[in-house]
Z-matrix of the N, CA and C atoms (Angstrom, degrees):
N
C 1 1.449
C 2 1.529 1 111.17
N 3 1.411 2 111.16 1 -55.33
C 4 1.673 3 116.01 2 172.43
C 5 1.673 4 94.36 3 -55.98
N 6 0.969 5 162.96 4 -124.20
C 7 1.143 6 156.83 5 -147.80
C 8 1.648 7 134.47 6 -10.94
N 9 1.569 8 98.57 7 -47.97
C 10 1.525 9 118.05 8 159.36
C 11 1.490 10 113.50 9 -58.65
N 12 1.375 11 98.58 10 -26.54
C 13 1.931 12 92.62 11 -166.86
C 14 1.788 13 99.57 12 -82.07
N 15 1.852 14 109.24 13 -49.28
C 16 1.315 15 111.76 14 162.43
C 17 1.535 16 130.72 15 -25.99
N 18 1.366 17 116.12 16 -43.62
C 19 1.189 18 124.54 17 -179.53
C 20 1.322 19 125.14 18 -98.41
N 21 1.533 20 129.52 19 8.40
C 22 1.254 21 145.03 20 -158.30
C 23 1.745 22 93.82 21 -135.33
N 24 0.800 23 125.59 22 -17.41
C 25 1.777 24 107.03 23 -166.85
C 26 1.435 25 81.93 24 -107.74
N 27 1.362 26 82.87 25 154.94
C 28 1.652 27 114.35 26 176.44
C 29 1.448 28 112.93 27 -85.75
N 30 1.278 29 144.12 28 -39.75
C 31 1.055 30 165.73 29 -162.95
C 32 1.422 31 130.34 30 -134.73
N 33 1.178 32 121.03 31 116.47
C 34 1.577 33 128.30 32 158.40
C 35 1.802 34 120.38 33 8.72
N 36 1.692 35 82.69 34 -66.58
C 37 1.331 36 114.45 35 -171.20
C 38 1.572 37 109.90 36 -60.91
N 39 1.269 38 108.13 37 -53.33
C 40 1.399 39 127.68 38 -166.71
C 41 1.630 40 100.15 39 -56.42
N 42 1.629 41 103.53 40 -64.82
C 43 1.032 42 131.84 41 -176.27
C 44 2.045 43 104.62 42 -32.79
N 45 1.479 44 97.37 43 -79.18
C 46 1.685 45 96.35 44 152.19
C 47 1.565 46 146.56 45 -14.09
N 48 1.122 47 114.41 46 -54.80
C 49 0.879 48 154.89 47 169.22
C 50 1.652 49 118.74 48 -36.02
N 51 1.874 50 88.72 49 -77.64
C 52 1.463 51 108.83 50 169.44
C 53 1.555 52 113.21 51 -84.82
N 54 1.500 53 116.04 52 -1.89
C 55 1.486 54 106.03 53 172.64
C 56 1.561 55 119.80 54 -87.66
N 57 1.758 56 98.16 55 -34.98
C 58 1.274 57 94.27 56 -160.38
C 59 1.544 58 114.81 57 -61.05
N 60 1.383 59 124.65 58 -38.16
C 61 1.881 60 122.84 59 -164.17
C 62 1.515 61 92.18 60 -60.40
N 63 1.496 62 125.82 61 -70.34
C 64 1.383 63 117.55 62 -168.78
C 65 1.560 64 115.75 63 -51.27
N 66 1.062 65 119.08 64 -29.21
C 67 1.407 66 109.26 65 177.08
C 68 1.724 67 121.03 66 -58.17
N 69 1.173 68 92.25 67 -62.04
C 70 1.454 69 108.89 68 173.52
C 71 1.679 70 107.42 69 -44.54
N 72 1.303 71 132.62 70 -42.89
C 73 1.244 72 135.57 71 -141.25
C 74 1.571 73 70.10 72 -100.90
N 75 1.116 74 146.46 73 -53.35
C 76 1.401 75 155.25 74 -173.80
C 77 1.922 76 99.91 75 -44.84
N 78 1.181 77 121.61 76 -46.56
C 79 1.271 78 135.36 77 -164.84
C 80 1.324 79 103.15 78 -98.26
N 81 1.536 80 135.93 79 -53.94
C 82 1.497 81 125.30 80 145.42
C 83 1.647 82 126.39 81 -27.94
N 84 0.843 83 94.49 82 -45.50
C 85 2.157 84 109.45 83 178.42
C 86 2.172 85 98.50 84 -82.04
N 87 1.103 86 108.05 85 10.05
C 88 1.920 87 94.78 86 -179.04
C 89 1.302 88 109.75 87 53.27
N 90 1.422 89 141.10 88 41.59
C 91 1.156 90 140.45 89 -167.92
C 92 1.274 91 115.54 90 -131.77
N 93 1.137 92 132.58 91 18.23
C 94 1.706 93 156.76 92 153.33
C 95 1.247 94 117.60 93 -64.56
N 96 1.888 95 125.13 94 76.67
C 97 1.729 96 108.86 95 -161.50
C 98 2.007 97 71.44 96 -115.79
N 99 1.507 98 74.47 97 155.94
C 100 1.562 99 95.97 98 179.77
C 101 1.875 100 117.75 99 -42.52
N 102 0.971 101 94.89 100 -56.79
C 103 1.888 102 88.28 101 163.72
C 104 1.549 103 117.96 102 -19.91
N 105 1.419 104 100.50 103 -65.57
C 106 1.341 105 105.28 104 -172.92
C 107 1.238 106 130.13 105 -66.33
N 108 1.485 107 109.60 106 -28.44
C 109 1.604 108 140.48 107 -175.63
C 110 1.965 109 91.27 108 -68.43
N 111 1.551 110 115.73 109 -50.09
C 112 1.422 111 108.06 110 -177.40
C 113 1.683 112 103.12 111 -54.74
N 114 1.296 113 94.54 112 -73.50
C 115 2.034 114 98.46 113 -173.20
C 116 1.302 115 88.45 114 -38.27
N 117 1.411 116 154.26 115 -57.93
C 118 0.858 117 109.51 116 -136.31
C 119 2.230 118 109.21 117 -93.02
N 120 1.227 119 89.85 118 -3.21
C 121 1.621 120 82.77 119 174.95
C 122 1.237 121 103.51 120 -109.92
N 123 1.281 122 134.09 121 10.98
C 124 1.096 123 122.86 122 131.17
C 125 1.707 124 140.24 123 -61.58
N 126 0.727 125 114.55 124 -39.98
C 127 1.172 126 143.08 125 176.03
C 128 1.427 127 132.95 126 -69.98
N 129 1.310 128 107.73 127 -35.69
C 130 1.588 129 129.07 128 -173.24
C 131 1.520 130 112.85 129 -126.01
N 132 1.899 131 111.99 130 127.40
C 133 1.292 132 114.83 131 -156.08
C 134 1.908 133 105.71 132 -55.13
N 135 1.084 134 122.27 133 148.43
C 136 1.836 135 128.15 134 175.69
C 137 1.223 136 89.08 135 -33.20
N 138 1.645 137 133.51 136 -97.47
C 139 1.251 138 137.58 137 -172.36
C 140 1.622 139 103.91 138 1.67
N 141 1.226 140 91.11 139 -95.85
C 142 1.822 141 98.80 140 -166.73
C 143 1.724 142 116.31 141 -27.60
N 144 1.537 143 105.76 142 -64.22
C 145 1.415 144 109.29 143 -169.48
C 146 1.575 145 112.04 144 -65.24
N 147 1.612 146 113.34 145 -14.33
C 148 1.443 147 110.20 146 166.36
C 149 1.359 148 119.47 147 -74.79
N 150 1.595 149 107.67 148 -13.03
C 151 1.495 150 104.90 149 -172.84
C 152 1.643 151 99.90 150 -101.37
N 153 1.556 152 129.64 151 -34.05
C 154 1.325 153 128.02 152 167.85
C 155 1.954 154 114.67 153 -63.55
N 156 0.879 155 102.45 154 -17.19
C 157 1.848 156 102.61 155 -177.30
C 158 1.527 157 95.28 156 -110.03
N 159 1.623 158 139.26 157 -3.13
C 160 0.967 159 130.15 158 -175.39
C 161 1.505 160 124.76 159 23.43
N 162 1.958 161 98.67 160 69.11
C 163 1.406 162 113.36 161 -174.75
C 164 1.480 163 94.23 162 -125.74
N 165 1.452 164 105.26 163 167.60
C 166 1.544 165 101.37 164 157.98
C 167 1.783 166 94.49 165 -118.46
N 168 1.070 167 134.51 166 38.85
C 169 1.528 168 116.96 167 173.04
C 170 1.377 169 112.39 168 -72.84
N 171 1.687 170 114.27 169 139.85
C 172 0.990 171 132.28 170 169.16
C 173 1.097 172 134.01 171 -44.67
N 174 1.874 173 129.33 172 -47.21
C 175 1.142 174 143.02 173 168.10
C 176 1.656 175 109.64 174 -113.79
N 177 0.889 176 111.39 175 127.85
C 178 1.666 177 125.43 176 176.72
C 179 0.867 178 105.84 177 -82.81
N 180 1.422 179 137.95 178 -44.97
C 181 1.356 180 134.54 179 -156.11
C 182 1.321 181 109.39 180 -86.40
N 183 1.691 182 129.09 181 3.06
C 184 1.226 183 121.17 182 163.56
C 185 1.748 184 107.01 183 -121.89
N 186 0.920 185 123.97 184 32.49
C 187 1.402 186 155.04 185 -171.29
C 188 1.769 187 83.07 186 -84.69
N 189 1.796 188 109.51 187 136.68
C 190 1.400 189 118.18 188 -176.09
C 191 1.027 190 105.41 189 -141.53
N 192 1.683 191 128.14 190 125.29
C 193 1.212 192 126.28 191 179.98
C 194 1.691 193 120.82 192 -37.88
N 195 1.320 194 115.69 193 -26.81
C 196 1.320 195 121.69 194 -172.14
C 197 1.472 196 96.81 195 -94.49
N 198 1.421 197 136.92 196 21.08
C 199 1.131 198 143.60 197 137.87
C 200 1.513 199 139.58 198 -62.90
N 201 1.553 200 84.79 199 -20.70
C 202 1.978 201 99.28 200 -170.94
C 203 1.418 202 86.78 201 -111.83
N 204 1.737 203 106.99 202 -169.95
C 205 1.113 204 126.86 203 172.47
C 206 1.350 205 117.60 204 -56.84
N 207 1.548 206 124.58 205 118.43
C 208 1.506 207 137.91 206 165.07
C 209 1.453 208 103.21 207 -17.65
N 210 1.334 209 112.53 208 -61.88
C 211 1.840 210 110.63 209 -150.81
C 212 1.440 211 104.52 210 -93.79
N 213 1.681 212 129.39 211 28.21
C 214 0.737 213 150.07 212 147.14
C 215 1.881 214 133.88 213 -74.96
N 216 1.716 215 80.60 214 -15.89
C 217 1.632 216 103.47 215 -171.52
C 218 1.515 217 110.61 216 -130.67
N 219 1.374 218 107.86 217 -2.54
C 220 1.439 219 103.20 218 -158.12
C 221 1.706 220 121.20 219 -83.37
N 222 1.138 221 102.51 220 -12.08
C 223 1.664 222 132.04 221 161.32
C 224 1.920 223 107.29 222 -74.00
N 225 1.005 224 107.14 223 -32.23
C 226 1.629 225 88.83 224 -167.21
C 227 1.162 226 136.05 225 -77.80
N 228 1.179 227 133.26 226 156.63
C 229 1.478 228 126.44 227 -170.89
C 230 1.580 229 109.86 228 -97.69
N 231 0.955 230 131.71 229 -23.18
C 232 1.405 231 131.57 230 156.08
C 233 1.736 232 120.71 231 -84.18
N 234 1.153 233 89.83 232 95.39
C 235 1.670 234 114.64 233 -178.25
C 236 1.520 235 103.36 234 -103.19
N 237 1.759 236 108.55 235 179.58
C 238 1.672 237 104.29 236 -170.03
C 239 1.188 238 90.69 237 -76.49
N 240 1.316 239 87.04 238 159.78
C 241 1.798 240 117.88 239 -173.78
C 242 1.808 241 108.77 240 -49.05
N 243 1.669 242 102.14 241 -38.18
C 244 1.315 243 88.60 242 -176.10
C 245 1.567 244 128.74 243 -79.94
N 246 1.536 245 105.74 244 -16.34
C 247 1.492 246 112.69 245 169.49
C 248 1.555 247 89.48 246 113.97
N 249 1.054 248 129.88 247 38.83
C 250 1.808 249 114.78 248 -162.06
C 251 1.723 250 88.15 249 -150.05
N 252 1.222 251 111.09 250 134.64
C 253 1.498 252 108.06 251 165.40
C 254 1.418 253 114.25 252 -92.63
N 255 1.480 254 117.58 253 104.28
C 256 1.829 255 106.90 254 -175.55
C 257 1.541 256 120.49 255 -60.42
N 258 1.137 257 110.61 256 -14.32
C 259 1.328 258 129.92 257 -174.54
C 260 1.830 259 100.33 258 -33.48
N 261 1.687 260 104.11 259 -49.46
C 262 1.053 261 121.48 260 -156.37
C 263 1.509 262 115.55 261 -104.07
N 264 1.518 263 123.87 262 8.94
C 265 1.108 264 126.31 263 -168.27
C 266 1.367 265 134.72 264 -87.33
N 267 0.956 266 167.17 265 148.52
C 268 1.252 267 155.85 266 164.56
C 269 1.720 268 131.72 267 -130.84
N 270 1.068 269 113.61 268 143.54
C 271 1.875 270 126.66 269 -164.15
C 272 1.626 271 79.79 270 -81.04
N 273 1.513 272 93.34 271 121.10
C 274 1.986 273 108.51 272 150.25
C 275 1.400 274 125.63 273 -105.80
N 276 1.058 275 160.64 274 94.48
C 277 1.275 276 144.30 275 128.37
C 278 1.304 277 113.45 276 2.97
N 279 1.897 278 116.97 277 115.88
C 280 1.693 279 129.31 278 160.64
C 281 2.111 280 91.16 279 -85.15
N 282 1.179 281 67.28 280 153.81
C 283 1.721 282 77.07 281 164.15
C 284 1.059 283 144.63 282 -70.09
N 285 1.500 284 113.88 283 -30.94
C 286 2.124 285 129.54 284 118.17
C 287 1.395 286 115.17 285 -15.82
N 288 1.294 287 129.67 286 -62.32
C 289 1.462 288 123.84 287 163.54
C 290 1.559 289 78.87 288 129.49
N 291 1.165 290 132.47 289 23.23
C 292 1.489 291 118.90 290 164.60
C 293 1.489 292 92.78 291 -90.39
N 294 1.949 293 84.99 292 162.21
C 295 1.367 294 93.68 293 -174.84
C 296 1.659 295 102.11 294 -144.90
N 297 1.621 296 101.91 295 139.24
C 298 1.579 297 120.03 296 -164.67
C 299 1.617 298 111.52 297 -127.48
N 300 1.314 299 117.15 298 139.12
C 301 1.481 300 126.63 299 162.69
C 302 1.779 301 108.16 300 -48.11
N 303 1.231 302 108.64 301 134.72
C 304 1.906 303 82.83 302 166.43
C 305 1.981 304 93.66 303 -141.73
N 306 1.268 305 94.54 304 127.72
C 307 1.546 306 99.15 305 -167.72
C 308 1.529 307 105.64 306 -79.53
């Protein structure tokens, strides 16, 4: 849908316009999986998507769904690749002095 709208509006503005309600309602519903989060900063001038994600990050294009709000994502079916939410992870120390993620 974000893609169709990209390629159908005439204008910036327009474009805006018709993105912003579904998005939001998209992000209210947990339905923001990283796929979409790329198209969509790809796609849509910095300005805008800094003002719809109400971020100030510098680069978008390394911008990670597990960057924004959780319940923004928590509906989606495209999760990280590995199946693990990092959100929640943490570095342990073994007593060897190796050191492991433990989810």
């Amino acid at each position: 849908y974000f893609t169709t709208i990209s390629k159908c509006a005439q204008s910036d503005q327009l474009y805006f316009n018709l993105l912003e309600k579904p998005f939001q309602d998209c992000c209210r519903r947990g339905l923001l999986g990283q796929k979409a989060l790329v198209l969509l900063c790809r796609n849509t001038p910095e300005a805008f998507m800094k003002k719809l994600l109400n971020t100030n990050v510098n680069d978008l294009r390394k911008l990670h769904v597990n960057d924004l709000p959780p319940e923004w994502s928590s509906n989606s079916t495209h999760r990280p690749q590995s199946g693990k939410d990092h959100r929640y992870t943490k570095r342990v120390t073994h007593n060897t002095g190796r050191q492991r993620i433990r989810y």
